[in-house]
N, C-alpha and C positions, 0 to 999 in steps of 0.2 A: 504493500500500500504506500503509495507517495507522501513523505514529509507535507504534512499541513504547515503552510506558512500564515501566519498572525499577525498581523500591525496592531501593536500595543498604541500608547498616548501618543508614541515619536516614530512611527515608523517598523520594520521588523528588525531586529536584531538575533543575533544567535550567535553560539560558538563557532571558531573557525577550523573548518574541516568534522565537526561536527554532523551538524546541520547547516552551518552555513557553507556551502558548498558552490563552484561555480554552476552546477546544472540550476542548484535552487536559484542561485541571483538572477541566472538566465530565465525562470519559471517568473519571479517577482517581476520581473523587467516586462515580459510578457502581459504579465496580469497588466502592468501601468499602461504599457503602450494598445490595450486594447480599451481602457477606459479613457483615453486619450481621444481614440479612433471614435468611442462611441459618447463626446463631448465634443465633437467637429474640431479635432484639432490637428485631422489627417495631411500630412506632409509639414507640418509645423517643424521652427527648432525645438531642441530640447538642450538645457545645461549641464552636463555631468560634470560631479566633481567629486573630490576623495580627501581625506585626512591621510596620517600617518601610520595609521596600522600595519600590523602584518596584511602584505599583498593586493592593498590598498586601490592603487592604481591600477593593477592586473583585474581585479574585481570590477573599477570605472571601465575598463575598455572591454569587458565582456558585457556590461549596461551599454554602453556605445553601440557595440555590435547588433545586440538586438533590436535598438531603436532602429536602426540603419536599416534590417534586415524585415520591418514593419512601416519602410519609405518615411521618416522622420528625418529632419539633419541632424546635426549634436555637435554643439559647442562642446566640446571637451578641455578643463584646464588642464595649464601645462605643468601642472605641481599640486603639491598638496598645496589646497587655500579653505579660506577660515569658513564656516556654514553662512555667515552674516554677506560675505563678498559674494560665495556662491549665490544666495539670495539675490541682491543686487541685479548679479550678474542677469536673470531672467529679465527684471526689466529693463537693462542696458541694453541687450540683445534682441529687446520686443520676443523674446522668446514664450511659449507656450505654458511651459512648466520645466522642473531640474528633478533629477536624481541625483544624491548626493549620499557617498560610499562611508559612513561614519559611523562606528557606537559609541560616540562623545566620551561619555566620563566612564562609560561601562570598565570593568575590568581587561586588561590585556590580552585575554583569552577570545571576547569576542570582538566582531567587526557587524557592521551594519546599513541599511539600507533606508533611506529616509528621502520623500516625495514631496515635492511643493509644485504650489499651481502657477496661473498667469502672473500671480503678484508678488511670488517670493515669497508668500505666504504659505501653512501647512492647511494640507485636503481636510477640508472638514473628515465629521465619522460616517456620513451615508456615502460620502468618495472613496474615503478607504476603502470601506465593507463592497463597494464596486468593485474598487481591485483586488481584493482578495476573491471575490467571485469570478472573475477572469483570472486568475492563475492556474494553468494546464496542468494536469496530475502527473505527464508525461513531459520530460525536456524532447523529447522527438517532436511535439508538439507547437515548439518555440521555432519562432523564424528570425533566421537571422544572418549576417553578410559577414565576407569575413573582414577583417579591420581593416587590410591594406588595399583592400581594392575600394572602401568605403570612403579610406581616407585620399588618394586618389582621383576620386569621383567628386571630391569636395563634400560630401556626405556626412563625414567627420571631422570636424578642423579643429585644430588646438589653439587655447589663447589664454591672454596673461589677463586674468578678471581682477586684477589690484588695479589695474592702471584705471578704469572706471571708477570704482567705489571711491577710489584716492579722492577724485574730480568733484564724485558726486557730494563727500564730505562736508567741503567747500563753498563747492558752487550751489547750493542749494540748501546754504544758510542754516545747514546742524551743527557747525562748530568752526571756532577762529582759532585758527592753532598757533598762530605768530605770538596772542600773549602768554600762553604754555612753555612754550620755544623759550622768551623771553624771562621766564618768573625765576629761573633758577633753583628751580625744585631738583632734590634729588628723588629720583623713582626706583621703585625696586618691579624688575616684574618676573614671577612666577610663569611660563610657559608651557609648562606640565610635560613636557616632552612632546607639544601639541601644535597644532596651524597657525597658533600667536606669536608664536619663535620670530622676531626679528620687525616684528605690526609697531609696537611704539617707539623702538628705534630709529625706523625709518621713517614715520611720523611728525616726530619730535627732535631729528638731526636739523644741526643748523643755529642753534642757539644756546644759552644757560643752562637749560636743563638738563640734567646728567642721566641717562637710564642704564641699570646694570640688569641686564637681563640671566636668570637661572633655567636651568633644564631648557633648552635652546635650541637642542638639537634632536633629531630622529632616534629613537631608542623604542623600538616599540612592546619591550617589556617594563617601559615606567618605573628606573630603579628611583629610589630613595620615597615611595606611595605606593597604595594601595591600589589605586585606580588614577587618573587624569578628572578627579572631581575637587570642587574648588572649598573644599570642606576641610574641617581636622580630621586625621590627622595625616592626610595626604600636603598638606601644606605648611605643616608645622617646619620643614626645611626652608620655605622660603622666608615664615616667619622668624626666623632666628635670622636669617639675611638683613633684615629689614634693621634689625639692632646693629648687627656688625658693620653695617655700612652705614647706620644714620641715616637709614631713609626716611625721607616727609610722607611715605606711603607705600605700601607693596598693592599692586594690579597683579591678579590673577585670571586666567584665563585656560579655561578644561581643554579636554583635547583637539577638539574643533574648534575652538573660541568663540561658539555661542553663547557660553555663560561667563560668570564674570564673579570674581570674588577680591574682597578687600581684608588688607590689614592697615592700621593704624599705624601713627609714627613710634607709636610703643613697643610693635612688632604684637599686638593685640589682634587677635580675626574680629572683624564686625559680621556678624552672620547678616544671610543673605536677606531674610525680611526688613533688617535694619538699612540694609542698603536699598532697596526698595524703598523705604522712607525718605531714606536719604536726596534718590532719584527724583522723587517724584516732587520733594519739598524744594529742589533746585528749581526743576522745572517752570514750579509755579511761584516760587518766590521770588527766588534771581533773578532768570529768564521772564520772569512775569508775564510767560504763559498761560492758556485756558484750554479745557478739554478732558472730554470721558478719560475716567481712569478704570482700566479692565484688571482685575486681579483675579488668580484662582481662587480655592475656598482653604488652600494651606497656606496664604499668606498672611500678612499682616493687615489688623485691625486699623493700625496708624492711617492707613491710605482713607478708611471710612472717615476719621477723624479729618485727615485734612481735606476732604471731597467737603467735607461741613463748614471749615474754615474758608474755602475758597469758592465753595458754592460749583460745585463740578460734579457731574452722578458718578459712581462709582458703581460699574458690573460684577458681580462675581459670576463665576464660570465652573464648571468639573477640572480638574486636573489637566492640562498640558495643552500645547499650542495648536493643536488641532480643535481646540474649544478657543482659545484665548484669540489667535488670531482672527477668525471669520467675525468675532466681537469687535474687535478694533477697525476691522475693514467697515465691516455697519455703523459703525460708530465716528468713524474717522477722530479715533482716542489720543491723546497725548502721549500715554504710558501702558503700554501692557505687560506682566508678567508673573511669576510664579517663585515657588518656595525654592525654586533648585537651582535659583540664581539667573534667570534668563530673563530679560526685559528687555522689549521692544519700544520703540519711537515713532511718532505722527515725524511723517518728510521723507522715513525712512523704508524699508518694508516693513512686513507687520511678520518678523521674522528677530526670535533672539539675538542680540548684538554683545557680544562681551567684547569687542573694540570698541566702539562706539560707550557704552558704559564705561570704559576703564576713562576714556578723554572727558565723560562729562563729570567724573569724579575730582578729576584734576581742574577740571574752568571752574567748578564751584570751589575749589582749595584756591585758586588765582584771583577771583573776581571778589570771595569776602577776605583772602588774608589769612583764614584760619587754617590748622591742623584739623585734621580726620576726630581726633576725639571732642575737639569743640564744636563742629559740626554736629555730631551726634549731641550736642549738650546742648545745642539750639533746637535739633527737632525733637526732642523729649520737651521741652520745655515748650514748642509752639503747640506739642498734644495734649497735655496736662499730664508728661510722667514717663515711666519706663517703661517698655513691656520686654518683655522676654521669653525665648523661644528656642525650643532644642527638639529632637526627633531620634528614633530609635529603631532600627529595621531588624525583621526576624524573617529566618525563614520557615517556615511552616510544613504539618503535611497534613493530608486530607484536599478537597476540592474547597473553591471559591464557596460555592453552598453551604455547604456545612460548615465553613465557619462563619458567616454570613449569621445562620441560625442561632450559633454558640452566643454572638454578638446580641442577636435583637430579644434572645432568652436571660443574659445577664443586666439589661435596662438597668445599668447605674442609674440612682438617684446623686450623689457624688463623686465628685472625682480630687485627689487631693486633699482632700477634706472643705473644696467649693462644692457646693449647688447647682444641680445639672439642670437647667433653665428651658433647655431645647432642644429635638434632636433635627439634624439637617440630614437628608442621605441623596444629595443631588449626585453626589460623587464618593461612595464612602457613607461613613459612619461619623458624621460631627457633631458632637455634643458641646454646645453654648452653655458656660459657666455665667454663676451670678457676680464674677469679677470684670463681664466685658470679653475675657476669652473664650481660649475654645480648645477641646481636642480633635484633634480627626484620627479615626482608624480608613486606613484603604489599602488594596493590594495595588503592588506596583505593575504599569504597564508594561514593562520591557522588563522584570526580574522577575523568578521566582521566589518572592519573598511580600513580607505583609507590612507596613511601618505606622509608626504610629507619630503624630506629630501634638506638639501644643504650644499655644504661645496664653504667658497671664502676666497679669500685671504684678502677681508676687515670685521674688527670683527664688525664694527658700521652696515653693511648690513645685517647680517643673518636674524636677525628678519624679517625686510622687504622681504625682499627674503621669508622667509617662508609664512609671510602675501602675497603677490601677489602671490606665487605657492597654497594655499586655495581659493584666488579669480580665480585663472584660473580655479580650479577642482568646481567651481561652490558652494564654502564651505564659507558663511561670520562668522566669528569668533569676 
């Protein structure tokens, strides 16, 4: 029986040589380019592009081939580049949609497949479930050319997708980068072993500002972490860089540099919902912008807060950019993003940027003067306070179902020792505390595993709150 392939929140993912195999890519590619075919997008370009994994590029030019092989053209880039660029790239290229060869932060073992539409945006979930319903049970069943007569034919061309985004940066009024150049900041940046290797270097050459970039280079067993995720304690090595060099700030960026994580000039991590805060409080305060703010339902509370303060709706969503972005597009939103560090931009696509993040970290450090931990002291204080927030991933056995049951059988009346106010299950299991927070239980879409998250306004609770949201999912730890 043929390997069933799945597209989780981001796409499908799996081990390599596993399940992830070139017949299945070839099967995936299939599925897209028939749901392509049956959205009128017949003889369109398409973008493929790839990170750094093992066999990365070999995987893009078997996607190429079967687009090819389904009368599609296919921009192909000419290197690993970052998810955010690949984005771009579609509407630089007036292209149709992109395939792009990534398992971002997943662990070293797997590699992955990930689909965007006309806008650089991710296929909503009735597109997916399309292309998962056109994938052949049979690779005999796939069509496809072979590379060199495609590329040839002009069917396939390769190209440098920085030199656009560079432009587009720019020229379309998301970022002045002469007074970053100029501020004389020292930067520290984490690279994860990832497609951000060399992005604020070359950025940011030219003036005062010093960048030292870590893990820079191609390595695609990810020594000194866990994974290429911008979390502890995958980055606690760049954190301790951050001291030893006296940096004004460490930029992080996972293995594709969609997402995006900071430390302080303490060498302290600001987790990712605080950065979100951070993001969004620039936006509208600095920037003295206006505009929908789209958040999933694992982020932070703060964003509801200042949607109040500045008079802006504020969407929540299910989990991941196949929900987040089709919101922003409807929306045409200021800010979109989620618990796992990904945040998008109105000007920009409606596609995670952890470049683009890392610069607007640094113009809000330029334009007020202050360090990363002052900032943080301003937006607690414009919310009325701290919140805090940690999460805990387990892997589990039994089916979704059944623990599904264990969950809606154990109906905590507390958590923590708060008051369990509400239950949300747009996406999961959220239980609303009479503090204002929340916990959520949900399975992950691309792992095997179950997590639990919570953000409250008391720091001595998280723990416990995570510990009783494992006793509700049936998990003793």
């Amino acid at each position: 029986m043929a390997f069933k392939i799945k597209f989780g929140t981001d796409g499908w993912r799996g081990v390599i040589a596993e399940d992830y195999t070139f017949d299945n890519v070839r099967r995936a590619t299939q599925g897209f380019a028939s749901y392509m075919l049956s959205v009128g997008k017949k003889g369109a370009w398409i973008v493929v592009g790839h990170d750094k994994r093992f066999g990365s590029e070999d995987f893009a030019a078997a996607v190429a081939e079967v687009l090819a092989g389904n009368g599609f053209k296919v921009w192909l880039t000419d290197g690993a580049t970052p998810t955010p660029v690949i984005a771009y790239a579609v509407l630089d290229k007036k292209a149709a949609g992109a395939v792009n060869i990534t398992a971002s932060h997943n662990p070293p073992t797997d590699n992955g497949f990930k689909v965007r539409n006309e806008t650089g945006g991710a296929i909503d979930p009735e597109g997916l479930n399309q292309i998962e319903a056109g994938i052949p049970d049979e690779v005999k069943d796939v069509r496809r050319k072979n590379f060199k007569e495609a590329e040839a034919a002009g069917e396939i061309v390769k190209f440098d997708a920085s030199i656009g985004y560079i432009e587009h940066l720019t020229r379309d009024g998301l970022i002045d980068l002469q007074p970053i150049k100029d501020a004389g900041l020292t930067v520290m940046v984490d690279a994860m072993w990832g497609n951000g290797a060399g992005w604020f270097t070359r950025l940011l050459a030219g003036g005062k500002t010093k960048v030292i970039e870590i893990h820079n280079v191609r390595n695609p067993s990810f020594p000194e972490m866990k994974r290429p995720e911008p979390i502890r304690p995958n980055i606690d090595v760049g954190l301790q860089a951050t001291v030893d060099n006296r940096a004004d700030v460490l930029l992080i960026t996972d293995g594709d540099a969609d997402r995006s994580g900071v430390g302080d000039e303490n060498g302290e991590f600001i987790n990712q919902l605080r950065v979100y805060g951070l993001l969004a409080y620039y936006l509208l305060e600095v920037r003295g912008l206006r505009g929908d703010i789209v958040k999933t339902l694992s982020t932070t509370r703060m964003l509801n807060k200042l949607g109040e303060i500045y008079g802006v709706p504020v969407h929540e969503t299910g989990v991941g950019f196949k929900y987040v972005a089709p919101k922003m597009t409807e929306t045409n939103a200021l800010i979109g993003g989620e618990e796992s560090g990904g945040y998008a931009f109105r000007g920009n696509v409606p596609e995670r940027d952890g470049i683009l993040a890392g610069l607007y970290m640094l113009d809000f450090m330029v334009k007020t003067g202050k360090k990363p931990t002052e900032l943080l002291k301003d937006l607690f204080e414009k919310v009325g306070g701290e919140y805090f927030y940690d999460r805990v991933d387990s892997p589990f056995t039994g089916d979704h179902e059944t623990r599904k049951k264990i969950i809606m059988d154990n109906n905590p009346q507390t958590l923590g020792g708060l008051k369990v106010t509400s239950l949300v299950t747009v996406d999961g299991f959220q239980f609303n505390l009479e503090d204002g927070g929340w916990m959520l239980i949900r399975f992950s879409g691309t792992e095997p595993i179950l997590r639990v998250y919570c953000e409250t306004r008391h720091a001595d609770k998280v723990q416990a709150i995570l510990q009783d949201g494992l006793k509700v999912a049936g998990i003793e730890k």
